[in-house]
C-alpha positions as CSV (number, residue, x, y, z in Angstrom):
1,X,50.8,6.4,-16.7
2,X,53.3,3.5,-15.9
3,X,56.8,5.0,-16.1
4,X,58.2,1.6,-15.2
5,X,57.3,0.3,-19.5
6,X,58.0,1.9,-22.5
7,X,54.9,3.6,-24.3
8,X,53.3,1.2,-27.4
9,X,55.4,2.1,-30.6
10,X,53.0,2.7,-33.1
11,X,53.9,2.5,-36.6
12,X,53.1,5.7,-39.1
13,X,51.6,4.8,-42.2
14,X,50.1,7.8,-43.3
15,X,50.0,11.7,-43.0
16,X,47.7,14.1,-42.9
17,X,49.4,16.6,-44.2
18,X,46.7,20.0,-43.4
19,X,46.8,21.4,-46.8
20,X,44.0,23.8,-47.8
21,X,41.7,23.5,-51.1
22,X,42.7,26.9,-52.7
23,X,39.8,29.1,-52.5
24,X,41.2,31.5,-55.8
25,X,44.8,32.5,-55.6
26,X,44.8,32.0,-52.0
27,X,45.1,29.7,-49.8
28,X,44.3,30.0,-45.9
29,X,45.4,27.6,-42.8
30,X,43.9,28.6,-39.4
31,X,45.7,28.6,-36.8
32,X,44.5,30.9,-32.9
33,X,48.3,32.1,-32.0
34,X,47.7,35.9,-32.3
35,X,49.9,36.2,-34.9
36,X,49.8,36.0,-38.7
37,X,51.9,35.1,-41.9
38,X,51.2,35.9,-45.2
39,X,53.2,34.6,-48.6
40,X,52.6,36.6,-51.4
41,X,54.7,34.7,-53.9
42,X,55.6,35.2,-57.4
43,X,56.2,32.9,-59.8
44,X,57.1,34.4,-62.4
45,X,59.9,35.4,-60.4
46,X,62.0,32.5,-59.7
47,X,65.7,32.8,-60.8
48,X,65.6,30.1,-62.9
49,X,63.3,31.5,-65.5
50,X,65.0,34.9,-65.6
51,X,68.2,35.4,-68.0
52,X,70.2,36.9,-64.7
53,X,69.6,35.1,-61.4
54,X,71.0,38.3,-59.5
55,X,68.6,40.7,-60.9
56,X,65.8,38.3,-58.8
57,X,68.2,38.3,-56.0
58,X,69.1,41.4,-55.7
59,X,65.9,43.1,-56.6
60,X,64.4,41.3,-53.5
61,X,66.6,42.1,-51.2
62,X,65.9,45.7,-52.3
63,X,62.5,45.9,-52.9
64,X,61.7,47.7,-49.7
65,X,64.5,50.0,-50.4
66,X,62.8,52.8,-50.5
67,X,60.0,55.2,-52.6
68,X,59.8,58.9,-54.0
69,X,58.0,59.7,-50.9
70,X,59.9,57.3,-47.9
71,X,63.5,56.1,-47.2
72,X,64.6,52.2,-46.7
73,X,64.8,54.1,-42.9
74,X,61.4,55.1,-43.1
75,X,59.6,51.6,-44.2
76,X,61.5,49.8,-41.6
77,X,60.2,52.3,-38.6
78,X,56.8,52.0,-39.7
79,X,57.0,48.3,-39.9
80,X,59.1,48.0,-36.7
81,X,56.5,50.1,-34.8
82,X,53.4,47.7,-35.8
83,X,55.7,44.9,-34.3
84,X,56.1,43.2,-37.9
85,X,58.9,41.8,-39.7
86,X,58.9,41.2,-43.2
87,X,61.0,38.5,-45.3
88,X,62.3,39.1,-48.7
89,X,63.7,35.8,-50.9
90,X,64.2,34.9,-54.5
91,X,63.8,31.4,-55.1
92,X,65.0,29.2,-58.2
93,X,61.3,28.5,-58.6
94,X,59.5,31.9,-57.3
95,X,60.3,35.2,-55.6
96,X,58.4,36.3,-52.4
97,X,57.4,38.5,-49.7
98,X,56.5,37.0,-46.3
99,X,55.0,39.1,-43.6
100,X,54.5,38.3,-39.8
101,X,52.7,40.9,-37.4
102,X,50.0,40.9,-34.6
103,X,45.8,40.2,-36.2
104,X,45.0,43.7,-35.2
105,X,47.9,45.3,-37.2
106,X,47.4,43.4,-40.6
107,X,45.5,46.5,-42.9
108,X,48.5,48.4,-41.9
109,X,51.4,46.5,-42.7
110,X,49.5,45.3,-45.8
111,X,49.2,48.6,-47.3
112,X,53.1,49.1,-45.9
113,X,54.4,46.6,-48.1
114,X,52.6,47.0,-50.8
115,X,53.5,50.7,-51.5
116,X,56.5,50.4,-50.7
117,X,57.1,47.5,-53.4
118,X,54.9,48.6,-55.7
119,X,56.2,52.0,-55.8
120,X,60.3,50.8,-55.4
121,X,62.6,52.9,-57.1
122,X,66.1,51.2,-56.1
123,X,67.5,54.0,-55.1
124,X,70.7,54.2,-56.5
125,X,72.9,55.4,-53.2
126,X,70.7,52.1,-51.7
127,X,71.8,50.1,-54.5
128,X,75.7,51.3,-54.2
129,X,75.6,50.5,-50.5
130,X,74.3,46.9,-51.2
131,X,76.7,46.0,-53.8
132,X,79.7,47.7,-51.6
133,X,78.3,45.0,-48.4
134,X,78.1,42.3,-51.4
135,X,81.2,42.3,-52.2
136,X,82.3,42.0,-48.8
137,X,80.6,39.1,-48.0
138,X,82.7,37.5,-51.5
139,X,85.4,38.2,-50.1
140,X,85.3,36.9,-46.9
141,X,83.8,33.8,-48.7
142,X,86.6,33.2,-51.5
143,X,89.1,32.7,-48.0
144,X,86.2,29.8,-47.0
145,X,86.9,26.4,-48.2
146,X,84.0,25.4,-47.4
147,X,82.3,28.4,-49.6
148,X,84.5,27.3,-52.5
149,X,83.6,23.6,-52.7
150,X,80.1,23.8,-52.6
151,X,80.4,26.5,-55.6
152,X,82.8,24.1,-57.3
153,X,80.3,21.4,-57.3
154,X,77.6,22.5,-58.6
155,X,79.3,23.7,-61.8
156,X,80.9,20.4,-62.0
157,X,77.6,18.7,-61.8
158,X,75.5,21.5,-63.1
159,X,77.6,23.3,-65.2
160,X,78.7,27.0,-64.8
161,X,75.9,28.9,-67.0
162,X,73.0,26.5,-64.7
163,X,70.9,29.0,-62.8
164,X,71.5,27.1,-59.7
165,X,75.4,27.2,-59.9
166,X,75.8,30.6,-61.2
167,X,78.4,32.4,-58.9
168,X,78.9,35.8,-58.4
169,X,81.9,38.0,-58.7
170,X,83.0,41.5,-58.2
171,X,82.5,42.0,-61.8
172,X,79.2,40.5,-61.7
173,X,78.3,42.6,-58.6
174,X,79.1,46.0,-60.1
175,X,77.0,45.2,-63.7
176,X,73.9,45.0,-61.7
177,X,72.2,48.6,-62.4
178,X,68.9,50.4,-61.3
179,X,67.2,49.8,-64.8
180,X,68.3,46.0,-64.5
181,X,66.0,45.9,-61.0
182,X,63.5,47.8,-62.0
183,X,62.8,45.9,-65.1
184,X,63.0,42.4,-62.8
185,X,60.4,44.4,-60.8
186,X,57.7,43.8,-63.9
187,X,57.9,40.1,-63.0
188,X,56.2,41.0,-60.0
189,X,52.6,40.1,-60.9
190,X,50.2,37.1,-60.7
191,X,50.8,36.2,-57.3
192,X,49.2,33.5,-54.8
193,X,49.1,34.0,-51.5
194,X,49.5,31.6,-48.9
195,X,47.4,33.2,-45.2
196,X,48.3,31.5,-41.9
197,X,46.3,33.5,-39.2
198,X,42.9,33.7,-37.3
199,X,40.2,32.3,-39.4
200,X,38.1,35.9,-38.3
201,X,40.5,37.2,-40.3
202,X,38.8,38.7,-43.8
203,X,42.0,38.4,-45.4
204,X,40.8,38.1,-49.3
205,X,38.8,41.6,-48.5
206,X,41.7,43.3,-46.8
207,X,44.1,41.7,-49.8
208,X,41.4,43.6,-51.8
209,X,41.0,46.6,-50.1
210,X,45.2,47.5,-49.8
211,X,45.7,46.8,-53.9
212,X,46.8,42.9,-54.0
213,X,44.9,41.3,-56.9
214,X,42.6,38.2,-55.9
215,X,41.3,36.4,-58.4
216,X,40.1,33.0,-59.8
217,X,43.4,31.6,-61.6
218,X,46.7,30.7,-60.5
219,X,49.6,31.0,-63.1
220,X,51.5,28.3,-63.6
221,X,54.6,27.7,-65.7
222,X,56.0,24.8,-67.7
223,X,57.3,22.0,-65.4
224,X,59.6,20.5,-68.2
225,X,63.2,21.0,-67.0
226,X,66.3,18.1,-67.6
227,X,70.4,18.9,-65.6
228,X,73.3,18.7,-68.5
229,X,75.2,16.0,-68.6
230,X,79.2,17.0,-67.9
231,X,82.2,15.4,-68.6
232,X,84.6,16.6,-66.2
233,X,84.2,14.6,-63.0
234,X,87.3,16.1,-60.6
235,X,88.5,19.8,-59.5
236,X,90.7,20.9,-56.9
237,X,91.0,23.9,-55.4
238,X,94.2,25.4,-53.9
239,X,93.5,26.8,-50.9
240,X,97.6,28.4,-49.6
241,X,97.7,27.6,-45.8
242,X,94.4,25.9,-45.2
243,X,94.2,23.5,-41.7
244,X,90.8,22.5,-43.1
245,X,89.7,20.8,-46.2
246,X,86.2,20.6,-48.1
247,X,85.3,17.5,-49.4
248,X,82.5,17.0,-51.8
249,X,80.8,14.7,-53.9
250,X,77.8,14.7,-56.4
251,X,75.4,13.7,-58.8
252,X,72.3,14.4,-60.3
253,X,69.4,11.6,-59.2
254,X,66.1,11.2,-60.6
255,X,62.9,13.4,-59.6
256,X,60.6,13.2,-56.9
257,X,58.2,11.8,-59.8
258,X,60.2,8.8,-60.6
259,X,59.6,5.3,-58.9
260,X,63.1,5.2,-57.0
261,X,62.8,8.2,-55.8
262,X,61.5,7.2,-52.7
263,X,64.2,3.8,-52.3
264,X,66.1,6.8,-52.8
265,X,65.6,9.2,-50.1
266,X,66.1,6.2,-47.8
267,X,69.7,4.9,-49.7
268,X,70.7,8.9,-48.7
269,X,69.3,8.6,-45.0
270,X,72.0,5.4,-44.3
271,X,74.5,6.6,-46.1
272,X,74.5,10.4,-44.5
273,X,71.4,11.7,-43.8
274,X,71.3,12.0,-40.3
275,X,73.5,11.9,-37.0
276,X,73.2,7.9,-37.1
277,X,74.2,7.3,-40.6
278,X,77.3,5.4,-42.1
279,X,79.2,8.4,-42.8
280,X,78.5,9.8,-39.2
281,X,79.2,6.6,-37.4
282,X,82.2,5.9,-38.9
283,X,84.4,8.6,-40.2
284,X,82.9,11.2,-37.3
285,X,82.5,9.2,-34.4
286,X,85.0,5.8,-34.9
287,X,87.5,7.1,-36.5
288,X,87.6,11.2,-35.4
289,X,88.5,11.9,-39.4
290,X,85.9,14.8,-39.8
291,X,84.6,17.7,-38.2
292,X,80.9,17.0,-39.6
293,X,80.2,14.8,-42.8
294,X,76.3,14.0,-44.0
295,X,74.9,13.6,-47.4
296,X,71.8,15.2,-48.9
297,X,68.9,15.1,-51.7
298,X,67.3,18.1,-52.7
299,X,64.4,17.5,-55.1
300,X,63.6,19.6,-58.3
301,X,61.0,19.2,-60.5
302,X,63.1,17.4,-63.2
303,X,65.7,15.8,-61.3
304,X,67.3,15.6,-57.9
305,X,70.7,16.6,-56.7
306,X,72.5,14.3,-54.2
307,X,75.6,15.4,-52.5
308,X,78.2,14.2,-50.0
309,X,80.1,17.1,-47.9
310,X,82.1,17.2,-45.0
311,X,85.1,19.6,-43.5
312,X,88.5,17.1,-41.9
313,X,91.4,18.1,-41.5
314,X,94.0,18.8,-44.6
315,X,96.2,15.5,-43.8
316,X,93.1,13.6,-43.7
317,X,91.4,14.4,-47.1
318,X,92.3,11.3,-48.5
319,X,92.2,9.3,-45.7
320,X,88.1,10.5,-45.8
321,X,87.8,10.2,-49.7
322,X,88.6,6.7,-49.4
323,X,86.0,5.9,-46.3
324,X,83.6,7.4,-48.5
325,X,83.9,5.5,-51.1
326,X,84.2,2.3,-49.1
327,X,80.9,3.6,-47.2
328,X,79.5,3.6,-50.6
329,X,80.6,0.2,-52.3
330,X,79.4,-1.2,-48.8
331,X,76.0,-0.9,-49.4
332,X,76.2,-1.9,-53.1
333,X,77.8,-5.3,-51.9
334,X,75.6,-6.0,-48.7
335,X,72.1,-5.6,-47.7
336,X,71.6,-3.1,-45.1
337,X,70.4,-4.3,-41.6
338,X,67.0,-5.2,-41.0
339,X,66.9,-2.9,-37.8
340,X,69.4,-0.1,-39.3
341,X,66.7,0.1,-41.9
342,X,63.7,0.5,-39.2
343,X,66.0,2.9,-37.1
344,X,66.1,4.9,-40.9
345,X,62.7,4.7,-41.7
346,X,61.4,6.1,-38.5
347,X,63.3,8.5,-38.2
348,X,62.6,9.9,-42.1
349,X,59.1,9.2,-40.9
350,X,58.9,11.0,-38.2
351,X,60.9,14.2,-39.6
352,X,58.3,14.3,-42.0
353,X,55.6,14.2,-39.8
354,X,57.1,16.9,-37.6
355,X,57.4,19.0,-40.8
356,X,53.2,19.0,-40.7
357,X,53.1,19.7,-37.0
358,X,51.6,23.1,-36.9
359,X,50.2,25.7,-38.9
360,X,53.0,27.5,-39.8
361,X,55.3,24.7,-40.3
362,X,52.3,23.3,-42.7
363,X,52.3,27.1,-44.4
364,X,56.5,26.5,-44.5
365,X,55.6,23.2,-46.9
366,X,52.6,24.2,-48.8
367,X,54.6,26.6,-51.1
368,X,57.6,23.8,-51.5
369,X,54.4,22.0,-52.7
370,X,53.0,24.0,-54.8
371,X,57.0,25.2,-56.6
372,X,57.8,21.7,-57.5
373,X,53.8,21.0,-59.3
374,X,53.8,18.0,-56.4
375,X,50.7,15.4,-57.1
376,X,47.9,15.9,-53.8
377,X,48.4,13.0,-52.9
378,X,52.0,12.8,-52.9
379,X,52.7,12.3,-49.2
380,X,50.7,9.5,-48.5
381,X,52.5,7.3,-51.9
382,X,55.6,8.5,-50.0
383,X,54.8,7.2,-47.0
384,X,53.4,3.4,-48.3
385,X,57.1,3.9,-50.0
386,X,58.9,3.8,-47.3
387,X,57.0,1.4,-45.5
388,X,57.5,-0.9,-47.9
389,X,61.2,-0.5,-49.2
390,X,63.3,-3.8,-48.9
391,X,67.2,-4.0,-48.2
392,X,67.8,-5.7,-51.4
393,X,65.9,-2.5,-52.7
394,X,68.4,-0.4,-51.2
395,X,71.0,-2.1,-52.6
396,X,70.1,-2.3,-56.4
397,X,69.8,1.3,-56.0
398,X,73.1,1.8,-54.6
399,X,74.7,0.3,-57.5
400,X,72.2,1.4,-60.1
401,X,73.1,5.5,-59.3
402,X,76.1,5.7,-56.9
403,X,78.8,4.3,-59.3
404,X,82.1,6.0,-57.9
405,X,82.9,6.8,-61.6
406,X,80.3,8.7,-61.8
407,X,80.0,10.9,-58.9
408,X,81.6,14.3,-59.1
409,X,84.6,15.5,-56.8
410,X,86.2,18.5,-55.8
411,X,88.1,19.4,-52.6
412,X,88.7,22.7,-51.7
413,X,91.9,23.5,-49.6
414,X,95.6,22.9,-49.1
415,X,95.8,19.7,-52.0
């Protein structure tokens, strides 16, 4: 090796992204760490399909609250003792139940978890104790601005009633009842599972064998699904005494499916994507306006949701509204740099590619994958995508769906 040149910078045009054929409702990736993960995930279980989002939330975080026969005490020794840990999440898409142990400890902490979910009673004294820490956690939220602008901004781009903006309230804590949980626990059927261990590992037979159902079908539900269309565009939020301010701005974008999607995932990179974006470089590091500012797109399976946030200082807010906005008009005025694109571009590439690096980061993706009904082939389209996106491409999409009028605002603090 010749430390005195710089290693050949080879280009990435393409991504093998590990994914397994689904052998039934499972699917298994190999890997020879010693350890295992298994998903068993649920999706008929997602929040957004349910009438209340917090009877999926809620009843997950509870499900291993406790039996007739064992306390929430008693399932966490036994789990704690076979060196496993077990996650617990309700999704807008799907609900699961993700469990990490040791090979040789598997059959037991299968047959763990699945009595002690199957057979859930939310106790009611486990129930009170969880809505008491609940509302808690509100309250020391409703004194964050940063808590309240990203709840603001949803509803202003989502609307209040959206499953994804919902908010919670005391009110809303203290309606939740056993009989609500236990009938959200009925939705707790048809599930795929997603194995990550040693390939010696007879993981459909010991799914089998402990109760789980294995079978030939996967369910599926309808992927039809469109964001309301609001007309209030502004909110501010008086926060009494606040040094810090909450900035945010909004919008909904098109899908993952559409053809700008992917122009569009670089558009949010150079804008504030990462720690060398426009917002970064100039209101964060130039100009010392903000404590952190970035920008994001989060992909669902009818549209996407781009948003701008950052914290600064309250006799700064509209000092860093207005480089925002100026941020943004720039790149619907100019092309962006040939090598400020290239920086962009491999970086996005090479985040993506680090997402794959792995068994369990490939597990961590394959059930993203599978939520949003993505095409098999998806990655590598994404990848040609990028390779191939032009300034001038950049900058019709700037002005095609970053209009100032038509990005949603809030600010959250002393206004």
């Amino acid at each position: 090796m010749n430390r005195q040149s710089a290693p050949e910078i080879k280009p990435i045009d393409s991504l093998k992204t590990g994914f397994p054929e689904r052998n039934k409702n499972l699917y298994r990736i190999f890997s020879d760490e010693g350890v295992f993960k298994l998903e068993i995930v649920f999706p008929k279980a997602g929040y957004s399909f349910l009438d209340n989002k917090f009877h999926s939330l809620y009843g997950m975080d509870l499900l291993l609250s406790g039996t007739a026969s064992k306390t929430a005490a008693d399932i966490a020794d036994e789990i704690d003792q076979l060196g496993g840990y077990v996650f617990k999440a309700s999704d807008y898409y799907s609900s699961s139940i993700t469990i990490f142990g040791m090979n040789e400890n598997i059959q037991k902490l299968l047959e763990i978890v699945h009595d002690a979910y199957s057979n859930c009673m939310y106790d009611r004294k486990e129930l009170d104790i969880y809505k008491s820490r609940k509302i808690s956690e509100l309250n020391i939220n409703l004194n964050k601005t940063s808590y309240l602008a990203n709840r603001s901004i949803h509803k202003l781009i989502l609307g209040e009633a959206h499953p994804y903006s919902m908010s919670s309230s005391s009110e809303s804590i203290n309606a939740v009842q056993q009989d609500d949980l236990l009938a959200f626990k009925e939705n707790l059927k048809d599930a795929y599972f997603i194995f990550t261990g040693s390939e010696q590992t007879q993981i459909e037979n010991l799914l089998k064998l402990t109760g789980f159902n294995v079978q030939d079908t996967v369910m599926t539900l309808p992927s039809d699904e469109s964001a309301p269309s609001l007309s209030i565009n502004e909110e501010l939020i008086s926060k009494s005494g606040s040094t810090q301010n909450s900035i945010r701005f909004g919008k909904i974008l098109p899908s993952r499916s559409d053809s700008d999607y992917f122009t569009l995932s670089i558009l949010n990179l150079v804008l504030g994507g990462y720690f060398g974006s426009r917002l970064m470089k100039n209101i964060r590091e130039e100009k010392g306006l903000t404590y952190g500012i970035h920008s994001s797109l989060t992909p669902f399976k009818g549209f996407s949701l781009f948003k701008i946030s950052s914290e600064c200082n309250s006799l700064l807010t509209s000092q860093v509204k207005e480089e925002i906005i100026r941020e943004i008009r720039q790149l619907q005025v100019q092309p962006v740099e040939k090598e400020e694109l290239t920086v962009a571009r491999n970086y996005l590439l090479g985040a993506l590619s680090r997402n794959f690096d792995g068994a369990f980061n490939i597990s961590e993706r394959l059930k993203s994958f599978i939520d949003l009904d993505t095409d098999k082939d998806y990655y590598n389209h994404y990848f040609k995508a990028i390779n191939s996106i032009t300034p001038q491409q950049i900058q019709e999409c700037a002005n095609n769906y970053l209009d100032i009028n038509t990005l949603k605002y809030c600010v959250s603090g002393e206004v």
